[in-house]
C-alpha positions in Angstrom: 0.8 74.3 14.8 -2.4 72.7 14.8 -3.8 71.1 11.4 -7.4 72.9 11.0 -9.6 71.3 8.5 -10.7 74.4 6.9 -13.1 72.5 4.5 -17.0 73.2 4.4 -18.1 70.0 5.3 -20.8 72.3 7.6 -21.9 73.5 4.0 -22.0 70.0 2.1 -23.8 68.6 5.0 -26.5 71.1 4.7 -26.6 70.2 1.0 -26.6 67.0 1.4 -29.3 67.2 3.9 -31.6 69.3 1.5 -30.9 66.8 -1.4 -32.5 64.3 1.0 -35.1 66.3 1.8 -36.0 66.8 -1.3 -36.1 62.9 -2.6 -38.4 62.9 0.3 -40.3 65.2 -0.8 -40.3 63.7 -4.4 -41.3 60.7 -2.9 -44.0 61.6 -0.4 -45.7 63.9 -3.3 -45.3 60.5 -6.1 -46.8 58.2 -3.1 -49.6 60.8 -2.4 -50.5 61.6 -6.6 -50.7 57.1 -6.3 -52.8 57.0 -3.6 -55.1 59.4 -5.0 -55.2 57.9 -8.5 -55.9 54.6 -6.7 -58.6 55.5 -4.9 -59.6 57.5 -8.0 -59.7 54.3 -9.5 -61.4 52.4 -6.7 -64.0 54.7 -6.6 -64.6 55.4 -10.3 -65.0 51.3 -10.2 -67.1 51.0 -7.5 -69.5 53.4 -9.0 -69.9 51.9 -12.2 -70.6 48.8 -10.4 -73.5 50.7 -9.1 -74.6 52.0 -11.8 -75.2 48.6 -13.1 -76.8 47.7 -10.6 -79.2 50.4 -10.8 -79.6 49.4 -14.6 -80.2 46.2 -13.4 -82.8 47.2 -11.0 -84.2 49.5 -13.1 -84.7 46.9 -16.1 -86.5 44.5 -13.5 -89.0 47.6 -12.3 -89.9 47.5 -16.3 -90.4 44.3 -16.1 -92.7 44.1 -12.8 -94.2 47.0 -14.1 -95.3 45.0 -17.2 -96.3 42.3 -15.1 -98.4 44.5 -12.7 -100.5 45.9 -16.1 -101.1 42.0 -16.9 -102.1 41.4 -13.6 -104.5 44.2 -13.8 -106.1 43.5 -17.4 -106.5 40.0 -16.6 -108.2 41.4 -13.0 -110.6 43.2 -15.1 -111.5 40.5 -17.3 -111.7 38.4 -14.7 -114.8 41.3 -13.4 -116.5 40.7 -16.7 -116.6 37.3 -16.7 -117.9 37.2 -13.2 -120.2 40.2 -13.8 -121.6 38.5 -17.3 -121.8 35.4 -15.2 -124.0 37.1 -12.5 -126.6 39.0 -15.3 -126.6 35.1 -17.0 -127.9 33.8 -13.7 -130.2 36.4 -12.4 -131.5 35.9 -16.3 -131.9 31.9 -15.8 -133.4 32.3 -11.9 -135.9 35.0 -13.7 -136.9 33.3 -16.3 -140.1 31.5 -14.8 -141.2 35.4 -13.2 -142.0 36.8 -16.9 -143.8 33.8 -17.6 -145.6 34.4 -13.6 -146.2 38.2 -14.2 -147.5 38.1 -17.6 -150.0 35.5 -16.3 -151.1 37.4 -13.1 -151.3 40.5 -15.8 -153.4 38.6 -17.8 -155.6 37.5 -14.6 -155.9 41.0 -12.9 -157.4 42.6 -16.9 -161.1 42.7 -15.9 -163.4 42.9 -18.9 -164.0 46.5 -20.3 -160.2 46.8 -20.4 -157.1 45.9 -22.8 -153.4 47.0 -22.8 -152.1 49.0 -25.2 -148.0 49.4 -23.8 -146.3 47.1 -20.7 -142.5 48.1 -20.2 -140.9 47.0 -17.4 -137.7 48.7 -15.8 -136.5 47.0 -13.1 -139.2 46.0 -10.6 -141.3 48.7 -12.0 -143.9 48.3 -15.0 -145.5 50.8 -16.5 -148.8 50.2 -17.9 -150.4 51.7 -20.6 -154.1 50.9 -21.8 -157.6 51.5 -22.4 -160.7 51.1 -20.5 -164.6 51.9 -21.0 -164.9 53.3 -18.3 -163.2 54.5 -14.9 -164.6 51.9 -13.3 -162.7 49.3 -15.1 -159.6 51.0 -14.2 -160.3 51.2 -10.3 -161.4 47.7 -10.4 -157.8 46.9 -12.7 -155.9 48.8 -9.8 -158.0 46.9 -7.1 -157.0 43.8 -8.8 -153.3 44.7 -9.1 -153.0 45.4 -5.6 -155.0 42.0 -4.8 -151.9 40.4 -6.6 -149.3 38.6 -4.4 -146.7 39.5 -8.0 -147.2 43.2 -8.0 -147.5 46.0 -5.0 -148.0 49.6 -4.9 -150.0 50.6 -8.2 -150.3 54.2 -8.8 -152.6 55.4 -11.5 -150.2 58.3 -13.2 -153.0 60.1 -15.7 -156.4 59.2 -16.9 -157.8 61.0 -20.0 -161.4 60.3 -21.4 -161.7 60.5 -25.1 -164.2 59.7 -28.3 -163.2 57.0 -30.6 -165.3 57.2 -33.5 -168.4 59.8 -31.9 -169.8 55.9 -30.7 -167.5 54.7 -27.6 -166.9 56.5 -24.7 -162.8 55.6 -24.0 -161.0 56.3 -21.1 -156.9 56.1 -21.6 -154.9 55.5 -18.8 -151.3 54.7 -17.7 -150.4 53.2 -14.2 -147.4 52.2 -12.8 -146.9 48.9 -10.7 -144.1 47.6 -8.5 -143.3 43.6 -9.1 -142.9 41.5 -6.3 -142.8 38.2 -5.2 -144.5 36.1 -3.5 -143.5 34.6 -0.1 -143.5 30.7 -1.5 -141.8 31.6 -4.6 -138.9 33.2 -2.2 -138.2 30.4 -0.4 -138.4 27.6 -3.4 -135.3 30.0 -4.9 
C-alpha cells in the first residue's frame, strides 16, 4: 500500500502562517506608535521653537514700543522749544512797536484829554479815558484814524459825568486796531 502522510502539516502551516502575521502585525503597530511619537516629538519641538520666537519678537515690540514713546516725548519737547523759540522772536522783532505805539498814543492825545486804562490784546487796544468835552474825543478818534500805527477806532460808550459840581467830564472807552506802517513792513 501506499505510505500516506497523515500529519497536519495543512494545520501547522496555517499556524505558522498566523504566528507570522501576527509579528507583523506586532511590528507594523510598534513602527506606527514610533512614527507617531516622533513626529509627536518633532512637532512638540518645532513649536516650542516658535514660541520663542514669538517671545522673542514680542520682547523686541516692548522695546520699540518704548522707543516709539521716547521718540514722541522728545517730539513734543522738541514743539516747545520751537514754539518758545517763535513767542522769543516775535517778542524781540516787537519790541521797537510798543515803544512806536505808545509814542503815536502819546501824539494822537489832543489837549482836554488824558488816559485813564490802555490794554492791548492782540492787535486790539482798548482805551479807556477822560475828556472835557465830546469834542476832544471826536478830535482823539480823528487823530487815531490819522495814524499810519492804528486803524479802525470805534468809540464803545461815552458817559458825561460831574467831578466835584465844577468840571463838566465826559468818560469814554474806544477800541483801536494796531497796525503798521508800510515802511516799517518792509525794514522787518
Amino acid at each position: 500500500m501506499a505510505r500516506i502522510n497523515l500529519l497536519p502539516w495543512r494545520e501547522e502551516r496555517r499556524e505558522e502562517r498566523r504566528k507570522r502575521f501576527l509579528l507583523v502585525l506586532i511590528g507594523v503597530l510598534a513602527g506606527s506608535i514610533g512614527a507617531v511619537l516622533i513626529a509627536d516629538q518633532i512637532i512638540t519641538a518645532a513649536i516650542e521653537r516658535q514660541m520663542a520666537r514669538n517671545d522673542y519678537i514680542g520682547k523686541q515690540i516692548a522695546v520699540v514700543d518704548e522707543r516709539i514713546k521716547q521718540i514722541s516725548e522728545l517730539k513734543a519737547r522738541r514743539q516747545q522749544l520751537v514754539e518758545r523759540m517763535r513767542i522769543i522772536q516775535d517778542l524781540q522783532g516787537n519790541r521797537q512797536i510798543s515803544g512806536r505805539i505808545f509814542d503815536q498814543l502819546a501824539r494822537t492825545l489832543p489837549d482836554g484829554v488824558y488816559f485813564t486804562d490802555v490794554k492791548m490784546a492782540g492787535k486790539t487796544l482798548s482805551i479807556s479815558g477822560a475828556a472835557e468835552s465830546n469834542n476832544r474825543v471826536s478830535e482823539l478818534m480823528r487823530n487815531l484814524d490819522a495814524s499810519d500805527w492804528f486803524d479802525a477806532p470805534s468809540l464803545n460808550e461815552v458817559k458825561a459825568t460831574s467831578a466835584d459840581q465844577v468840571e463838566q467830564a465826559n468818560v469814554f472807552q474806544l477800541t483801536v486796531r494796531q497796525t503798521q506802517p508800510k515802511v516799517v513792513e518792509d525794514e522787518q
